[in-house]
RONUTOR-306052 format. One record per residue (C-alpha): residue in one letter; x, y negated, z. Coordinates in Angstrom, 2 decimals. Each point is the difference from the previous one (the first is absolute). Example, Ala and Ser with C-alpha at 12.3 -4.5 7.8 and 13.67 -1.06 7.14 Angstrom:
% residues 2
atom rest=a, c1=12.30, c2=4.50, c3=7.80;
atom rest=s, c1=1.37, c2=-3.44, c3=-0.66;
END
This chain:
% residues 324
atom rest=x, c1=351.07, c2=-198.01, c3=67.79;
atom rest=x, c1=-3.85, c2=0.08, c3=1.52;
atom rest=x, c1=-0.92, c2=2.80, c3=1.88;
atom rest=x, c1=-3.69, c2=1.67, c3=-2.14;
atom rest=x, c1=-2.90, c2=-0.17, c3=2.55;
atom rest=x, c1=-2.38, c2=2.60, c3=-0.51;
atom rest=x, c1=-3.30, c2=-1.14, c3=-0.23;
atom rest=x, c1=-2.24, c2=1.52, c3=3.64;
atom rest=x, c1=-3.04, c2=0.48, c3=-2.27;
atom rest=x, c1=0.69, c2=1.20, c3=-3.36;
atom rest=x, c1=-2.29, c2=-1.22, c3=-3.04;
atom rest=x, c1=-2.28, c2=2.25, c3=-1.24;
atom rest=x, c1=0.98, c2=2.20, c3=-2.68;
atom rest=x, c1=3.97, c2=-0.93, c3=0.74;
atom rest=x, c1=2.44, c2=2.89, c3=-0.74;
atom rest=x, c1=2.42, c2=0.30, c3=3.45;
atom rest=x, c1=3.27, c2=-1.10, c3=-0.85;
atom rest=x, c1=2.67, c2=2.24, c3=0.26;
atom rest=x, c1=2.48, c2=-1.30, c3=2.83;
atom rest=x, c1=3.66, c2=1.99, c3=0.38;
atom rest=x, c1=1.19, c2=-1.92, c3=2.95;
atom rest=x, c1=-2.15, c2=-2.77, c3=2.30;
atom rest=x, c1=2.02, c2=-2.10, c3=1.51;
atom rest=x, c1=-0.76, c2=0.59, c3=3.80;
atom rest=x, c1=-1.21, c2=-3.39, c3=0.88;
atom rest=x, c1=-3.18, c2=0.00, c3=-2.54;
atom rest=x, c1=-2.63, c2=-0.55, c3=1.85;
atom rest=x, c1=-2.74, c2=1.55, c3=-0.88;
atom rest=x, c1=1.60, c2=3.44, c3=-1.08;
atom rest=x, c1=-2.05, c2=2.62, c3=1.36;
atom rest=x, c1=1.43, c2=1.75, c3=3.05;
atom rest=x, c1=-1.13, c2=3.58, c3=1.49;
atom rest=x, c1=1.01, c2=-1.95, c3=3.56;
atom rest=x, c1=-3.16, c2=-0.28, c3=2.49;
atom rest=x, c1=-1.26, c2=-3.60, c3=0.36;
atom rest=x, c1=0.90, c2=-1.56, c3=3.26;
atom rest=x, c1=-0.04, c2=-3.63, c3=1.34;
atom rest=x, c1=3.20, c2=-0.68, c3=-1.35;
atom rest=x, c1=-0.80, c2=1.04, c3=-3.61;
atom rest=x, c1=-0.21, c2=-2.80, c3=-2.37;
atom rest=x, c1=-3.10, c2=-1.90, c3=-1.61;
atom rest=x, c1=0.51, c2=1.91, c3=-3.07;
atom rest=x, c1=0.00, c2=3.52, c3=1.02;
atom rest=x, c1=-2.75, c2=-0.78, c3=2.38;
atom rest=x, c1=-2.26, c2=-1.20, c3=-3.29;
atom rest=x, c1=1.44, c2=2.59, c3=-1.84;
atom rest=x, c1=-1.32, c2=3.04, c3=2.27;
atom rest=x, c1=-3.47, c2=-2.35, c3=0.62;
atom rest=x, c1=-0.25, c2=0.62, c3=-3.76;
atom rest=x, c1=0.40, c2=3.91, c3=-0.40;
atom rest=x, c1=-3.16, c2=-0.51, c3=3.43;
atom rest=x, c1=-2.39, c2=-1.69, c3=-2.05;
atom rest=x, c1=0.84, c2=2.53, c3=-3.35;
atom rest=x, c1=-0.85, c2=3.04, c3=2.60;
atom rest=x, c1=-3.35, c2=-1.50, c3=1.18;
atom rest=x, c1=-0.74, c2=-0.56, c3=-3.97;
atom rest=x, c1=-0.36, c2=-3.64, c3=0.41;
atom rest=x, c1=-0.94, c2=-1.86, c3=-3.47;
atom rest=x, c1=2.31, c2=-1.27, c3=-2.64;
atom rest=x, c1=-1.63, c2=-3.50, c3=0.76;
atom rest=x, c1=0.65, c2=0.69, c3=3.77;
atom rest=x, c1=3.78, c2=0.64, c3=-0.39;
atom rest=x, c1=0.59, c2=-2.17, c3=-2.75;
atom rest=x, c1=-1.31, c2=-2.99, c3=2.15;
atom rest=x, c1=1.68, c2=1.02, c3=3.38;
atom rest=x, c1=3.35, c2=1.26, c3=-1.54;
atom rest=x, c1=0.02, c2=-3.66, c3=-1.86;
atom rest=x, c1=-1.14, c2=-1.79, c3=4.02;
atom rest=x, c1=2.84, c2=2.25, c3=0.93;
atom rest=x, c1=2.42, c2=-0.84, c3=-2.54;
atom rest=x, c1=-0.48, c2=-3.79, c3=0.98;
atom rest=x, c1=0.48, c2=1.01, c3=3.24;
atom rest=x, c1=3.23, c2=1.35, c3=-0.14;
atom rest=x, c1=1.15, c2=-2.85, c3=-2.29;
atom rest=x, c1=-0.50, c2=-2.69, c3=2.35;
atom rest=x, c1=1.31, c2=2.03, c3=2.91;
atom rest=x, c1=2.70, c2=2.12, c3=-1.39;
atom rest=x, c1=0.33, c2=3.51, c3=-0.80;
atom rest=x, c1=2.11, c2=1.28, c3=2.13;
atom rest=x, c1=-1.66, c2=-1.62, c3=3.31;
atom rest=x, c1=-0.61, c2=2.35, c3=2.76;
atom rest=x, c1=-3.44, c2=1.05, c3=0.78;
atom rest=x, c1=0.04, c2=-1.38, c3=3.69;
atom rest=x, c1=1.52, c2=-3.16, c3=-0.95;
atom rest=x, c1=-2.95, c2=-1.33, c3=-2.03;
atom rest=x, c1=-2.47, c2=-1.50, c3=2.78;
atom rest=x, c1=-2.70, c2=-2.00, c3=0.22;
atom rest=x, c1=1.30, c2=-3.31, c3=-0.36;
atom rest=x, c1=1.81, c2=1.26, c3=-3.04;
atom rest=x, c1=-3.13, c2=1.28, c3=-1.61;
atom rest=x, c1=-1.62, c2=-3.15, c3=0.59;
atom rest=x, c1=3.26, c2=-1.74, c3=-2.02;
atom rest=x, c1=-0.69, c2=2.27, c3=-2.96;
atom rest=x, c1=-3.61, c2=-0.94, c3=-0.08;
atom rest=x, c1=0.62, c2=-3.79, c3=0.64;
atom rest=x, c1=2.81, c2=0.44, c3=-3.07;
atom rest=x, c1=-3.04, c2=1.64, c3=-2.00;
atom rest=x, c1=-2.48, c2=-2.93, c3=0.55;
atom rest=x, c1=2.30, c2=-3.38, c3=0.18;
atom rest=x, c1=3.27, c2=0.95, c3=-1.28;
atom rest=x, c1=0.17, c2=2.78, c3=-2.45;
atom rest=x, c1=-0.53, c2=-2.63, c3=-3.18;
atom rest=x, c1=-3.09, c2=2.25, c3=-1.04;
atom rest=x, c1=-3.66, c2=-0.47, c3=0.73;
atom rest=x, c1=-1.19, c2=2.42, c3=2.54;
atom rest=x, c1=-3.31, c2=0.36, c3=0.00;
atom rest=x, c1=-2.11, c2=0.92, c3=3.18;
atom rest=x, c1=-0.85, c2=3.68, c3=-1.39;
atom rest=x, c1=3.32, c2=0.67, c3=-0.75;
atom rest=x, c1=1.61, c2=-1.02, c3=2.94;
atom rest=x, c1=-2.96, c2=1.84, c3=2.55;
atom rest=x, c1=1.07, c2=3.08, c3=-2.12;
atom rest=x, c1=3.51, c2=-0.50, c3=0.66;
atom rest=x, c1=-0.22, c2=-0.75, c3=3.49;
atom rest=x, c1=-2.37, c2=3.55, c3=-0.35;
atom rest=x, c1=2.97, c2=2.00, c3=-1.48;
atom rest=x, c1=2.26, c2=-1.32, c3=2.61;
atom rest=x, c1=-2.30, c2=1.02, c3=2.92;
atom rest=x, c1=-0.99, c2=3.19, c3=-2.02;
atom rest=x, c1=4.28, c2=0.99, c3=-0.46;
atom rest=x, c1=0.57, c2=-1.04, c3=3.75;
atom rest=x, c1=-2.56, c2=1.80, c3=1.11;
atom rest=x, c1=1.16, c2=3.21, c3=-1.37;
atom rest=x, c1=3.53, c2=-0.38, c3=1.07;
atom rest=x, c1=-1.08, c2=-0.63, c3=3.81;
atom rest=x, c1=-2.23, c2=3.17, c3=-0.48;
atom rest=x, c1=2.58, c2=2.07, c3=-0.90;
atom rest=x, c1=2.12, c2=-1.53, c3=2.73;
atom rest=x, c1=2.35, c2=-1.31, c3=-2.27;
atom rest=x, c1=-0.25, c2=-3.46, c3=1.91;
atom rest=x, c1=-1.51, c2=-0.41, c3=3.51;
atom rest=x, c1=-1.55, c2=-3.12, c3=-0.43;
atom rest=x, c1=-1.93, c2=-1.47, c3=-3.35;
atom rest=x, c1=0.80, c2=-2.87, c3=-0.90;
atom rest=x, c1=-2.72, c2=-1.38, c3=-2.37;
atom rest=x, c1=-3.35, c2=1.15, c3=2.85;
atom rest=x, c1=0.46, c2=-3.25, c3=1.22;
atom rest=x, c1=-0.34, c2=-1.67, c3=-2.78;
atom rest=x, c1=-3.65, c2=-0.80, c3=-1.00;
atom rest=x, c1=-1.67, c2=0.08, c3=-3.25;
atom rest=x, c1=-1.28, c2=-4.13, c3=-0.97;
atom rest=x, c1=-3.73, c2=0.67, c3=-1.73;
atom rest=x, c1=0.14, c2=-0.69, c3=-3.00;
atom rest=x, c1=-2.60, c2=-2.75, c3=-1.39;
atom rest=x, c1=-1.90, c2=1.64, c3=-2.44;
atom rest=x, c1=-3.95, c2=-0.10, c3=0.37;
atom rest=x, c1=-2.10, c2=2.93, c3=1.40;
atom rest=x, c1=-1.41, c2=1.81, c3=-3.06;
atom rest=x, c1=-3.68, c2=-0.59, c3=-0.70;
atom rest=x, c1=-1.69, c2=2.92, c3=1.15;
atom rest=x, c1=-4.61, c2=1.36, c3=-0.27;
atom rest=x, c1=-1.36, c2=0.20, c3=3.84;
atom rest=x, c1=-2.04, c2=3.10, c3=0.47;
atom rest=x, c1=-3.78, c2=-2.18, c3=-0.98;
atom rest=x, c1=1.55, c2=-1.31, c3=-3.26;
atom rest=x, c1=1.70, c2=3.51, c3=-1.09;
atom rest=x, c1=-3.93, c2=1.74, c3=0.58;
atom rest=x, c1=-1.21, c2=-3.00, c3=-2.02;
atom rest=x, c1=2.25, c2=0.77, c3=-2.86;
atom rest=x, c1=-0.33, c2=3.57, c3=0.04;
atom rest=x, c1=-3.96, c2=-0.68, c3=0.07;
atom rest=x, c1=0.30, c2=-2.18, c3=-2.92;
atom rest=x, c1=2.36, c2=2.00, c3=-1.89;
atom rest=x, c1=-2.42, c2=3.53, c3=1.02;
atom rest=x, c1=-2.70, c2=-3.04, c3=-2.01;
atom rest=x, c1=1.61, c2=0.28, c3=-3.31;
atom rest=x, c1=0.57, c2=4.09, c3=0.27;
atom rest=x, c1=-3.77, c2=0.02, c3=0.53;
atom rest=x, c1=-1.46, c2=-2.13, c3=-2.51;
atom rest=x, c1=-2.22, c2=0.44, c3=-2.88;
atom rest=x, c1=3.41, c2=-0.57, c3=-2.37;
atom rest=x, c1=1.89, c2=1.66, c3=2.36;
atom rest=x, c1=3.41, c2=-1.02, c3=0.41;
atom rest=x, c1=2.37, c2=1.86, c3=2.80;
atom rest=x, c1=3.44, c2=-1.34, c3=-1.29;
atom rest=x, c1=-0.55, c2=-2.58, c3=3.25;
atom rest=x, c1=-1.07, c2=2.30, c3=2.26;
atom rest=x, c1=2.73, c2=2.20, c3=-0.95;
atom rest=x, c1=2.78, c2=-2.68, c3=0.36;
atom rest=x, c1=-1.08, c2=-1.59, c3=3.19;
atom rest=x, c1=-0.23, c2=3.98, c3=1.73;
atom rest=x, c1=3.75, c2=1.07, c3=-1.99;
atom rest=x, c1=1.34, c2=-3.24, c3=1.39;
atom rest=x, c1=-1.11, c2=-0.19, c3=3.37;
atom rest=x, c1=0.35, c2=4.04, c3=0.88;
atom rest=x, c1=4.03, c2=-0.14, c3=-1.76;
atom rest=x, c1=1.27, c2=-3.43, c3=0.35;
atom rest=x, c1=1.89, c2=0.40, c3=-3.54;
atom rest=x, c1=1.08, c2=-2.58, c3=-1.72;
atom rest=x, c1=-0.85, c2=-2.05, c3=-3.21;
atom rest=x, c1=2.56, c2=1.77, c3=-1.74;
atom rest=x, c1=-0.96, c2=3.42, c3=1.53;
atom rest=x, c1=-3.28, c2=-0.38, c3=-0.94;
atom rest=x, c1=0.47, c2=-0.51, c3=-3.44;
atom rest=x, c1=2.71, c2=3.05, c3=-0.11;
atom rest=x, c1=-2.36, c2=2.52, c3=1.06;
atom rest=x, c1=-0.77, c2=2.63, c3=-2.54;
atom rest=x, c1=-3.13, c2=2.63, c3=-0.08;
atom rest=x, c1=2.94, c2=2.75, c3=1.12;
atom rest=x, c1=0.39, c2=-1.91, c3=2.93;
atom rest=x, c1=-3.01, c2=0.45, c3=1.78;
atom rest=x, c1=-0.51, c2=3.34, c3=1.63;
atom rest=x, c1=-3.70, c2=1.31, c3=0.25;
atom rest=x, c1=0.66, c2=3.87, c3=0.75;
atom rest=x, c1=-1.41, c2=-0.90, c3=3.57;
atom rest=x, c1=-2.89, c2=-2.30, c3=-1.53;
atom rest=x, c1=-0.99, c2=-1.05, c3=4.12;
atom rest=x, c1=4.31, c2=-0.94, c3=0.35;
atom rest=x, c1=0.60, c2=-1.41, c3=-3.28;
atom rest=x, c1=3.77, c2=-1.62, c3=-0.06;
atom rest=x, c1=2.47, c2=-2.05, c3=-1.82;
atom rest=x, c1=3.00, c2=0.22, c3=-1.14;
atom rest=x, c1=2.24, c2=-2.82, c3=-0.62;
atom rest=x, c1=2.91, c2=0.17, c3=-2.40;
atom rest=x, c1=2.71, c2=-2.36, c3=-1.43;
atom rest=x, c1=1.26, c2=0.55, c3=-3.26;
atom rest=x, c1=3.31, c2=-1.57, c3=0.74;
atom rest=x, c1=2.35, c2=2.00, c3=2.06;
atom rest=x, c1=1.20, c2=-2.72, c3=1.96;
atom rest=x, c1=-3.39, c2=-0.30, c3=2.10;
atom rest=x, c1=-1.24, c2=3.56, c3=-0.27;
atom rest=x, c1=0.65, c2=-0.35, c3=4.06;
atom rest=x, c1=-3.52, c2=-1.79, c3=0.19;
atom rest=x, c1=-1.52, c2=3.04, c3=-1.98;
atom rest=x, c1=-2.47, c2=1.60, c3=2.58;
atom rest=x, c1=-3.37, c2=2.02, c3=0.96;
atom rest=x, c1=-3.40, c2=-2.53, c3=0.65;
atom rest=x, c1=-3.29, c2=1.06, c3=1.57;
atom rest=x, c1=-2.74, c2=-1.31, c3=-1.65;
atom rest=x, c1=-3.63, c2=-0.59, c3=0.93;
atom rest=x, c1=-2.19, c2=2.67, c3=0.44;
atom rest=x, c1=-2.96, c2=-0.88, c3=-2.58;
atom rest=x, c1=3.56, c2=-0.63, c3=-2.46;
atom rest=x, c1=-0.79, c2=2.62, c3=-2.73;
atom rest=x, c1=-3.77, c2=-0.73, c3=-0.05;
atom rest=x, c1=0.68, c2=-3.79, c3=-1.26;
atom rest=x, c1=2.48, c2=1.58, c3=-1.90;
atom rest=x, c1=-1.94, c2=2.37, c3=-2.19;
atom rest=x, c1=-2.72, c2=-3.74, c3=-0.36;
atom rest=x, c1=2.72, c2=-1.86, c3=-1.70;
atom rest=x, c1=1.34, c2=2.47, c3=-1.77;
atom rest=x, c1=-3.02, c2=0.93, c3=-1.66;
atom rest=x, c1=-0.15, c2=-4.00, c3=-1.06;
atom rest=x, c1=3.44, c2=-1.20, c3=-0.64;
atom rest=x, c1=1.38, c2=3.47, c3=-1.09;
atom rest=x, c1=3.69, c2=-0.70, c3=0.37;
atom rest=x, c1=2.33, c2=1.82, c3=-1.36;
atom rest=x, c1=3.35, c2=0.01, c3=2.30;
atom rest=x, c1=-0.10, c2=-2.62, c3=2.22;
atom rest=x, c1=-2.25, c2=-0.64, c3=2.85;
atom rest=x, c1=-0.43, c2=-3.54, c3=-1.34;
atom rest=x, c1=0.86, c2=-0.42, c3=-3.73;
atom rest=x, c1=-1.23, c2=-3.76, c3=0.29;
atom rest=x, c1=2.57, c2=-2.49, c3=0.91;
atom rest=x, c1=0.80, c2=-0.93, c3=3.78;
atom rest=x, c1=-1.86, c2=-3.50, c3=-1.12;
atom rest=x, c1=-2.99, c2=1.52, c3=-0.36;
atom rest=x, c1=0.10, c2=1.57, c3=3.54;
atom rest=x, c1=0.78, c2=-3.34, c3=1.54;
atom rest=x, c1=-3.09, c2=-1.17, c3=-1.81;
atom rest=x, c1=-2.27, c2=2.61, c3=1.41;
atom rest=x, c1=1.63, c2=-0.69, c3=3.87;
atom rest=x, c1=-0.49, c2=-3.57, c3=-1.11;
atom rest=x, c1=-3.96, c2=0.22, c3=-0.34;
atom rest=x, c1=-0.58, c2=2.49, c3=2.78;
atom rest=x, c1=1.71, c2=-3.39, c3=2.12;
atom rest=x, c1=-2.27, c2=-2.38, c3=-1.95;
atom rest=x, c1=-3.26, c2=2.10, c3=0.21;
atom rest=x, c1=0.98, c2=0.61, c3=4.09;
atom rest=x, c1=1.43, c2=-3.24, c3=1.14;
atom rest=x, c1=3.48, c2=1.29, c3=0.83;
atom rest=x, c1=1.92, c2=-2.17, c3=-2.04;
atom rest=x, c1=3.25, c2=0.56, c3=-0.40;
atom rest=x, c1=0.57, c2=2.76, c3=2.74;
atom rest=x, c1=-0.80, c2=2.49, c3=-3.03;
atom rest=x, c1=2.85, c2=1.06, c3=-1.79;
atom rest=x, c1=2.28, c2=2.71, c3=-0.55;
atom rest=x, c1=2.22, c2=-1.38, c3=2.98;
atom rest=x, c1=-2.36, c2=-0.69, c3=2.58;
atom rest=x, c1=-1.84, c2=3.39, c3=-0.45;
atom rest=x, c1=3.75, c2=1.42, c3=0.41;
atom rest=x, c1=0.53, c2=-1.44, c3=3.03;
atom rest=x, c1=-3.55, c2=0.52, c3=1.52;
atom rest=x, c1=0.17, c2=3.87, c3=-0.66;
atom rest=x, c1=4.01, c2=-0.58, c3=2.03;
atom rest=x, c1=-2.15, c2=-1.83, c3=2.71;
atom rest=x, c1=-2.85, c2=2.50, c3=0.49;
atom rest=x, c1=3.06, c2=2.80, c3=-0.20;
atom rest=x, c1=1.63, c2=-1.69, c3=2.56;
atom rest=x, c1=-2.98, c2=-0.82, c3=2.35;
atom rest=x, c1=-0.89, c2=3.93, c3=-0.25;
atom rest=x, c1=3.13, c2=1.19, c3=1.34;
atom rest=x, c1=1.59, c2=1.10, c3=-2.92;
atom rest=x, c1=3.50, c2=0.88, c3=0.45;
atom rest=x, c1=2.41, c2=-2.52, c3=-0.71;
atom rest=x, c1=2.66, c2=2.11, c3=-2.46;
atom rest=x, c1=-3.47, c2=1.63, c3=-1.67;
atom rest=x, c1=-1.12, c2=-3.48, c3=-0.81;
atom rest=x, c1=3.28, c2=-1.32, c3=-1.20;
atom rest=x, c1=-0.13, c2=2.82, c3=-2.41;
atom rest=x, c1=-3.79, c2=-0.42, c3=-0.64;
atom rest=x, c1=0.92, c2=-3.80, c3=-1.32;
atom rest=x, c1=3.61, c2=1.78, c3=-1.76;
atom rest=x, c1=2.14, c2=-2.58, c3=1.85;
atom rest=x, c1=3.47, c2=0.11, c3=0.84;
atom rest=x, c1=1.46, c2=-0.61, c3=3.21;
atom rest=x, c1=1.10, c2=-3.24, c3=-0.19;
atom rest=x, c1=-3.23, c2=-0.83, c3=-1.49;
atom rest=x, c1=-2.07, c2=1.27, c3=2.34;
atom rest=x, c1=2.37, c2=-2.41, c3=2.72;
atom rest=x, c1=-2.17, c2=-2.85, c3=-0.53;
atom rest=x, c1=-3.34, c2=2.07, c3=-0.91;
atom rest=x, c1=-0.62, c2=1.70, c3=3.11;
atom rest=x, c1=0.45, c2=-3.61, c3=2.00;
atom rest=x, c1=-2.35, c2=-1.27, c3=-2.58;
atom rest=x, c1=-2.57, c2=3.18, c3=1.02;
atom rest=x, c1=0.57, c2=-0.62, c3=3.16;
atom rest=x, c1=-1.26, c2=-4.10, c3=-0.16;
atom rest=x, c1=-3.02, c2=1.06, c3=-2.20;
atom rest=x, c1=-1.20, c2=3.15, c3=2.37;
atom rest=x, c1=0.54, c2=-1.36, c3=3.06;
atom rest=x, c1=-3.09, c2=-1.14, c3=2.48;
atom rest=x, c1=-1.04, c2=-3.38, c3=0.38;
atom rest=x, c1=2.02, c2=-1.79, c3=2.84;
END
């Protein structure tokens, strides 16, 4: 007869199981005792997962750690003491994940496990549960993705001129001008953009108009948050409403017709293809990040998760940096 494991992270919307008697062995059955060096893998995950429920990490956040975790604690057993897993058998695991695990690993996923192991180790040597951490040795390989495309300062005051063109035009036209200004003051995405309702936008302080970004689905409603937007915001407003009239949506055109319009702003400026809803994403990151905007606050600003933001902030980093 098997012995039941209990699962460490249980699915979401799973009723507990009623259990009369665990056998004293299971290893991951919770345990009032205080974690020590000795404790095993499994209670040491176990109690890293009630830390990131009390900072209000996000479902994403401990769905992909507990399952880096999880992975863990298969290859290197559950009941493995804390101070016996060291360096060189960290760098086992992650060799097993890359060469001999039988499944692709690709380069993002394995940087992201290789962050949950340095985040969990971390944590356990600052509550001086260890005294050494294993994994700070253990560098992060870049991973080879190209450096977004992003506007240098010239080119994003030659768009906004040419965009401020169409606003001021005999057949005036502001949808550009409003765009460009949304885009490059929130850094929203595609999908974002095209979300945003009329009840979004908040104009009681017409000289701090803001945003507000929501997610119907629950599962992501930890990216919902509060945008600043440009100052002269509900003047172009009130011009293209008084044209387009729409109804409920910011945009009640399809997110084709906004590439178009980014797509001749690049044509009639010469920018080429560094106009888009990504680039302009990543340039309002960039000029964030060059004017000393606080790291968390701009993690938030872009509604990225931890992991996610791993490999963003080194990509900020490349693109703000001075010349060498």
């Amino acid at each position: 007869m098997t012995t039941e494991q209990l699962p460490l992270f249980p699915a979401s919307g799973a009723k507990p199981k009623r259990i009369e008697s665990p056998p004293r062995d299971a290893a991951l059955v919770a345990t009032d005792a205080p974690l020590n060096a000795k404790s095993s893998l499994a209670a040491g995950i176990g109690a890293f997962h009630d830390h990131m429920l009390q900072l209000g990490w996000s479902p994403y956040t401990l769905q992909a750690f507990g399952g880096d975790l999880k992975l863990f604690m298969k290859f290197s057993g559950a009941n493995c003491a804390l101070d016996e897993l060291t360096t060189e058998k960290l760098n086992a695991f992650l060799h097993w994940l890359r060469y001999e695990r039988g499944v692709p690993c690709k380069p993002k996923s394995f940087q992201r496990r290789l962050t949950t192991l340095k985040v969990f180790f971390a944590w356990l040597l600052k509550t001086q549960i260890i005294s050494a951490d294993p994994a700070a040795p253990i560098a992060h390989q870049p991973v080879t993705s190209p450096l977004p495309e992003i506007l240098f300062d010239q080119q994003v005051e030659t768009l906004m001129s040419a965009a401020r063109a169409f606003m001021n035009a005999e057949k005036s036209d502001a949808r550009p001008y409003l765009l460009v200004s949304l885009l490059l003051a929130t850094g929203i995405k595609k999908s974002e953009t095209m979300a945003i309702r009329l009840s979004d936008i908040d104009l009681s302080n017409r000289a701090q108009p803001a945003l507000y970004i929501r997610y119907a689905d629950a599962r992501k409603r930890h990216k919902e948050r509060k945008l600043k937007l440009p100052a002269d915001f509900a003047d172009t407003l009130a011009q293209y409403r008084e044209k387009f009239q729409p109804r409920a949506h910011l945009f009640e055109c399809t997110a084709r017709n906004l590439e178009y319009i980014l797509a001749d702003l690049a044509k009639m400026t010469g920018l080429g293809e560094t106009v888009s809803f990504e680039s302009l994403r990543w340039t309002c990151a960039v000029r964030d990040y060059r004017a000393g905007l606080n790291p968390d606050h701009l993690r938030l600003k872009l509604g990225l998760s931890t992991i996610t933001w791993e490999e963003a902030a080194d990509r900020l980093k490349r693109l703000a940096a001075k010349p060498l």
